[in-house]
N, C-alpha and C positions, 0 to 999 in steps of 0.2 A: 663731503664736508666733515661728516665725521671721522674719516679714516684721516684725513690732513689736522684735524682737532685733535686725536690722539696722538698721531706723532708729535705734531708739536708740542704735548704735552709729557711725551718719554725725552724730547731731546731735551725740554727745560730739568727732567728731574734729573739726567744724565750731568748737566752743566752743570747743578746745584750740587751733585753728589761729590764732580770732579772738585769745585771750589772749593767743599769743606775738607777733601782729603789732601787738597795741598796747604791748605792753614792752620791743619790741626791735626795730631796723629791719634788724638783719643779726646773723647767726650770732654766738657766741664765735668768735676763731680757733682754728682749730685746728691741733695738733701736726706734723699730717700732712697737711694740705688744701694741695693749690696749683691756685692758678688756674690752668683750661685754658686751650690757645689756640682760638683759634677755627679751624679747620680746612677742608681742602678734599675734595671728596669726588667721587674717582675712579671714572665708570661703567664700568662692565665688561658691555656688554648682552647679550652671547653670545660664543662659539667666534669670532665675526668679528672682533670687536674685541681679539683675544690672538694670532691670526696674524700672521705677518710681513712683511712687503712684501718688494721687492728690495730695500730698502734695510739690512731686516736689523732694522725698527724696526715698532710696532704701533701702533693707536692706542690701546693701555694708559700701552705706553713712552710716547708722544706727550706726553699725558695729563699724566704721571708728571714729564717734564721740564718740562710747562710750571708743573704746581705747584709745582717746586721753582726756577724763573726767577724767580718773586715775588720770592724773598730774604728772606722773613718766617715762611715756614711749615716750621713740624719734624715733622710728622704728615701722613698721611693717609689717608682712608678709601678703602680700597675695598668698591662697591657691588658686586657680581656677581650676574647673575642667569639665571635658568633658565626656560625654560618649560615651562609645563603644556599637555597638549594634552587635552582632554576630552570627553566626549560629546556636547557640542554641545546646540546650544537645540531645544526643541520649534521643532513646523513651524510652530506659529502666531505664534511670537516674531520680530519683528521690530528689530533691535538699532539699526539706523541711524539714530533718532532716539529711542534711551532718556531714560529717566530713573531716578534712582535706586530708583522703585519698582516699574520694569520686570522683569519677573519674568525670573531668570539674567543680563541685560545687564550689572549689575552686582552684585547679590549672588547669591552662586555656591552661599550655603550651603543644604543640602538640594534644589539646583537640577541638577546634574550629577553626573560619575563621571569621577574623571581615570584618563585612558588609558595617559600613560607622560611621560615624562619626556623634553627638547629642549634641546640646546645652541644652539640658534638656526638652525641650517643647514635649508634647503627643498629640499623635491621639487620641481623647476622645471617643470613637468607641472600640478600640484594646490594649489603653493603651501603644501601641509601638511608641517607641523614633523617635523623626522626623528629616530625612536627615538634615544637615548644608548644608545651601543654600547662596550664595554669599552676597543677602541682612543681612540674619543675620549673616554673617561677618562683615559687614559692623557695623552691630548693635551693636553687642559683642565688637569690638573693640571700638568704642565713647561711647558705657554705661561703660567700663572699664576703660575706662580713666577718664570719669569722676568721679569716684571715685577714684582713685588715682591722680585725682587730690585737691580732697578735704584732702585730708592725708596729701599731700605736703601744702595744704595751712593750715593745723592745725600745722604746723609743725614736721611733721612725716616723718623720710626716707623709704623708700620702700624698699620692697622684693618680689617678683613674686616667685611662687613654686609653679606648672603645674602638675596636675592629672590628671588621666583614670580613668574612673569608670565602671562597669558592668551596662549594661543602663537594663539587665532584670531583674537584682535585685536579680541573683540567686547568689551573694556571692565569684564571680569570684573577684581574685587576681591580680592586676595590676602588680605586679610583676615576674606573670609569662607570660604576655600577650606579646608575640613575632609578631613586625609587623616593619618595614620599615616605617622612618617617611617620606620618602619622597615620600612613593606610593601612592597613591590616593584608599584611599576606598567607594567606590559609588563616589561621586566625586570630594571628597579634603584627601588630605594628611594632615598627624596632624600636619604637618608645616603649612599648609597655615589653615587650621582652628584654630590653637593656636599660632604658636609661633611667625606666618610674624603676625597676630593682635594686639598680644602683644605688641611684637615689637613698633608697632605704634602707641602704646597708649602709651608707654613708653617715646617714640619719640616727641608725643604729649605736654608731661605734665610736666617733668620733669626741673628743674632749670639749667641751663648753668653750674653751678660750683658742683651740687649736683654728690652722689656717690647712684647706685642703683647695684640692685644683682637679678639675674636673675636666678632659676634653670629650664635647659631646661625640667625636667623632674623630676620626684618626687620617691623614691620606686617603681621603675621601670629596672628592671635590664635585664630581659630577650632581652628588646627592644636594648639596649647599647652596650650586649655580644652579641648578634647576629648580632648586625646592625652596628658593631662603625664605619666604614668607613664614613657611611652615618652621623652620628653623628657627627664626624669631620664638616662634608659637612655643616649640619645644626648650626652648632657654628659657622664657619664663614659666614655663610647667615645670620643669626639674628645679627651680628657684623656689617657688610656693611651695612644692611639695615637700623642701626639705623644710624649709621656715616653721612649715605646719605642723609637721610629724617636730619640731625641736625649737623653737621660735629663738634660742638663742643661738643657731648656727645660722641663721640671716646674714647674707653677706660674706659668709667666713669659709663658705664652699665656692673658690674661683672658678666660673666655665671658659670655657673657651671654641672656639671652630678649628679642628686640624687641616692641612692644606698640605699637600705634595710640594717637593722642591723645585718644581716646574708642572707648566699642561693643569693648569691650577683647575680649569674647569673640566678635564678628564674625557673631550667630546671629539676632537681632531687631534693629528699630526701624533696618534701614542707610539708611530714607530720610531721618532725621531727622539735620542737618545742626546746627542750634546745641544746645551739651553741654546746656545750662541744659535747653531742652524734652525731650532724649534721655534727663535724668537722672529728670523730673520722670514721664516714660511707663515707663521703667524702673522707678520702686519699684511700680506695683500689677503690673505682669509677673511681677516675682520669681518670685511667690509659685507660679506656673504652670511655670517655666523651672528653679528652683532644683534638682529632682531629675534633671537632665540630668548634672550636674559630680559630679564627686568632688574636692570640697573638699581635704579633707588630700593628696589628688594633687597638686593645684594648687599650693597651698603647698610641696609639698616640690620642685615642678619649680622654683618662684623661688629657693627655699634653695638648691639646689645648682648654682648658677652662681654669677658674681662678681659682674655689673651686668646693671642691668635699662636698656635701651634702650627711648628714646621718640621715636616723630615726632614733635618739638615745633615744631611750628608753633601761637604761643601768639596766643590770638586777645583782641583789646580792643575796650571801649567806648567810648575815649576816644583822641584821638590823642597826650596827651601824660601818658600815665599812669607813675604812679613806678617805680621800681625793684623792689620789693617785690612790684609785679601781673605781673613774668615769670614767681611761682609761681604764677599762677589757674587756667591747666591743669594742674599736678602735684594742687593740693588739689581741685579738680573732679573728678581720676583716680583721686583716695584716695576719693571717695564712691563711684564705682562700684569700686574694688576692695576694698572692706570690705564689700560684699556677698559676695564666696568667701572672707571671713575673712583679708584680708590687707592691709595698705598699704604703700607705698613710703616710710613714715615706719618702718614694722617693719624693711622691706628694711635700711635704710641703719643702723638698729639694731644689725643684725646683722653689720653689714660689708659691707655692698654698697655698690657704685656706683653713682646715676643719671647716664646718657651718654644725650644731646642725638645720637642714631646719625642725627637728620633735623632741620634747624634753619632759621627763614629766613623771608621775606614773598616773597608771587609779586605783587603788588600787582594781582592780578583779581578779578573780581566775578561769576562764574560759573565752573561748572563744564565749561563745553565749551572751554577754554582758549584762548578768541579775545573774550575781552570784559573788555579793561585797568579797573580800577578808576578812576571819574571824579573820586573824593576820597579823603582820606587816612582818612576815618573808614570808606568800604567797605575798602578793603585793609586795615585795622584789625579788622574784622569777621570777612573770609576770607582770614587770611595763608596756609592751604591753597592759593586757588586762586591763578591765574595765568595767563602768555600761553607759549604753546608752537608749535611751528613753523618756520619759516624767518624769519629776522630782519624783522621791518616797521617804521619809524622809528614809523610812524602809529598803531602798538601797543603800544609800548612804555610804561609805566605811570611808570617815571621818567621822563619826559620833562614828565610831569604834575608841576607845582609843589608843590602841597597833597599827593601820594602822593607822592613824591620826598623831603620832608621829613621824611612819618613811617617809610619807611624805614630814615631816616638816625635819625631817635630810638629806635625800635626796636632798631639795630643797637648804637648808644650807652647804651640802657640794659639789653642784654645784656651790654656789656663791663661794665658800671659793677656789674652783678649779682653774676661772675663773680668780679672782681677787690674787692668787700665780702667775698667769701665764703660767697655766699647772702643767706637771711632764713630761714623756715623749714627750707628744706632744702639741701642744695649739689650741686652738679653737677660731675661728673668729667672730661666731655668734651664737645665740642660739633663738631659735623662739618654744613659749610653744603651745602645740595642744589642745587652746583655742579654740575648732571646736562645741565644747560642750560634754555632758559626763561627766564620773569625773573624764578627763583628765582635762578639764576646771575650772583648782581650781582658776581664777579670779572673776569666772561667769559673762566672757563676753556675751555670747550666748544667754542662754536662755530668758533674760528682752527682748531683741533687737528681738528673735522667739516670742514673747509673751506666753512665758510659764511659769507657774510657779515657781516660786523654783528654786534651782541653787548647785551646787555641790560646788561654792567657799567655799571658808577656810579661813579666818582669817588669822590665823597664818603663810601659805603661801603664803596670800598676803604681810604680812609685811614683810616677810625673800625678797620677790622680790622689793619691793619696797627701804628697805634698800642698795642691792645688787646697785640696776640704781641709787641709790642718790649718793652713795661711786663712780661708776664709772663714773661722770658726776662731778663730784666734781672737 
């Protein structure tokens, strides 16, 4: 009964969806809607990247100045993230030539036991990730603030979006890493080593009248479907906490839950790569998987934040598809999230925000990120993947004509989405995964790592800087 109660509940949002896309090509406007800008998105990858040089400056600061050298951009995201260190793969696992069906190499869930928590500093001995220790809480949170403190004084609003990483580097998936933010592993819980620190560098630094946005968590979904109670718990603990330490930023720090572009709850099917066959193997699952969740859990962990964050990296079958197919993966997401009785069409019902917290094309054609897409229809296909590394002219995916194009269309009929107003649904914010790679068509990154060479684009840059002149106008 209930695997027939969901379907019939995806085929009614399907009908509703198809209705309003053939009576309408874009939103009513609304009262209160303003187009985002399209934004840059500050990595934060450890404790190394917040320290100071002799010069007194970081490569946060770095970072931070060179997004704001553009001249177009009034926001930015920071990425920050943390590693996980954990029990490690059986002996018979071999990670150096996985695949996503590899058993732990990339999906973590039911596969390990995280050990403790890592601001990125190593044993130089073993190379293994060193316990978070109270002092460098302490640390992490005043090097973090003072870089966003410098954003705020360049004139920049902020955005915080919180990552897990694999601290052994074997390729593990944060999105299937199932833990309890409020347990303590070794001896902090990823509340008190990320998000109370945060918190207080946000607390810190922030203007009296300013609007910030906070995601408790990034492409992490396993952690929210298993744990939302707890998740609840932690929204209103980073809420009082900041109220407390600042009583006038009440309200004025937006949280959110981040969520993958698909495999929302990060526990089955992570070998399967296009939504379409993941959704189609997903309904006879259900029915096996459904008594794992506490639904009304679930639901109440989305209610009580402000926006829901998405990797959108939105994938096409076409290279020159309209403006209206930037929603394919939001309505693709509402099928799989109307199985735990919830959609992002309810969310925004309710007053929520959808925020683009991961936005972009890597213009590759595999997942080992060393194989550029040869046309603009695969980079259409996997705007997920991409080229990663040290700059190589001979990889670079815009250099290719026919992927350089689409691109530029992509990127053109994201502004053009933004600034309608939507179609079905509307988007709050969009932050590009300037982390470096040739997702990073600004080429923020690489001058600021000292590397050479840089994947920006031209033509991408101009389509985005047009975009924040029009919406600033």
């Amino acid at each position: 009964m209930a695997r027939l109660a969901c379907t019939v509940a995806c085929l009614s949002l399907l009908l509703s969806a198809t209705a309003r896309s053939q009576t309408a090509s874009a939103l009513p406007p609304s009262l209160t809607y303003q187009p985002p800008p399209i934004s840059p998105t500050v990595y934060v990858s450890g404790m190394q990247d917040l320290r100071l040089d002799g010069s007194g400056a970081s490569k946060c600061t770095r970072l931070v100045e060179a997004a704001a050298a553009y001249g177009f951009f009034t926001q930015a995201q920071f990425l920050v993230s943390i590693l996980w260190w954990d029990s490690g793969p059986p002996d018979t696992v071999d990670c150096s030539n996985y695949t996503f069906s590899t058993p732990y190499c990339f999906s973590r869930f039911n596969a390990t036991e995280i050990l403790y928590w890592s601001y990125g500093d190593r044993d130089p001995a073993t190379n293994a990730a060193i316990p978070v220790t109270q002092d460098q809480v302490d640390e992490f949170s005043g090097l973090l603030g003072r870089c966003l403190e410098r954003a705020v004084a360049l004139g920049l609003d902020v955005a915080v979006n919180v990552h897990a990483d694999d601290g052994r580097q074997l390729n593990g998936w944060r999105n299937t890493l199932d833990f309890d933010p409020l347990e303590p592993y070794g001896n902090f819980s990823f509340y008190d080593a990320m998000l109370a620190p945060i918190a207080d560098a946000l607390s810190r630094v922030l203007p009296d009248n300013s609007t910030a946005w906070m995601s408790l968590q990034g492409e992490m979904g396993a952690t929210v479907f298993f744990h939302p109670s707890e998740w609840s718990q932690v929204a209103d603990m980073v809420r009082q906490r900041i109220a407390q330490a600042r009583p006038e930023l009440a309200g004025r720090v937006r949280l959110g839950l981040g969520i993958n572009n698909s495999k929302l709850c990060g526990c089955v099917l992570i070998d399967i790569v296009d939504y379409d066959e993941y959704l189609a193997e997903f309904e006879p699952r259900w029915p096996q998987i459904e008594g794992w969740f506490d639904l009304p859990a679930i639901r109440a962990a989305f209610e009580a934040v402000d926006f829901v964050g998405i990797s959108a990296y939105v994938a096409q079958n076409s290279t020159d598809f309209p403006v209206c197919d930037m929603e394919k993966l939001m309505k693709k997401m509402d099928i799989e999230f109307a199985y735990y009785g919830l959609t992002l069409h309810e969310l925004v019902d309710m007053g929520k925000e959808i925020v683009w917290i991961e936005w972009g094309v890597g213009g590759g054609a595999s997942q080992n990120g060393n194989t550029p897409a040869e046309t603009g229809l695969e980079a259409a296909y996997f705007p997920f993947w991409g080229v990663f590394g040290p700059y190589d002219v001979s990889k670079d995916p815009w250099k290719n004509a026919s992927v350089q194009e689409y691109l530029h269309h992509y990127v053109n009929q994201t502004s053009a989405y933004l600034l309608q107003g939507g179609c079905d649904y509307q988007v709050g914010g969009v932050y590009l995964w300037s982390c470096g790679g040739s997702w990073d068509v600004i080429g923020l990154s690489n001058p600021v790592y000292g590397q050479a060479g840089s994947f920006r684009d031209e033509g991408a840059v101009d389509i985005i800087r047009a975009h924040n002149e029009e919406v600033q106008a």
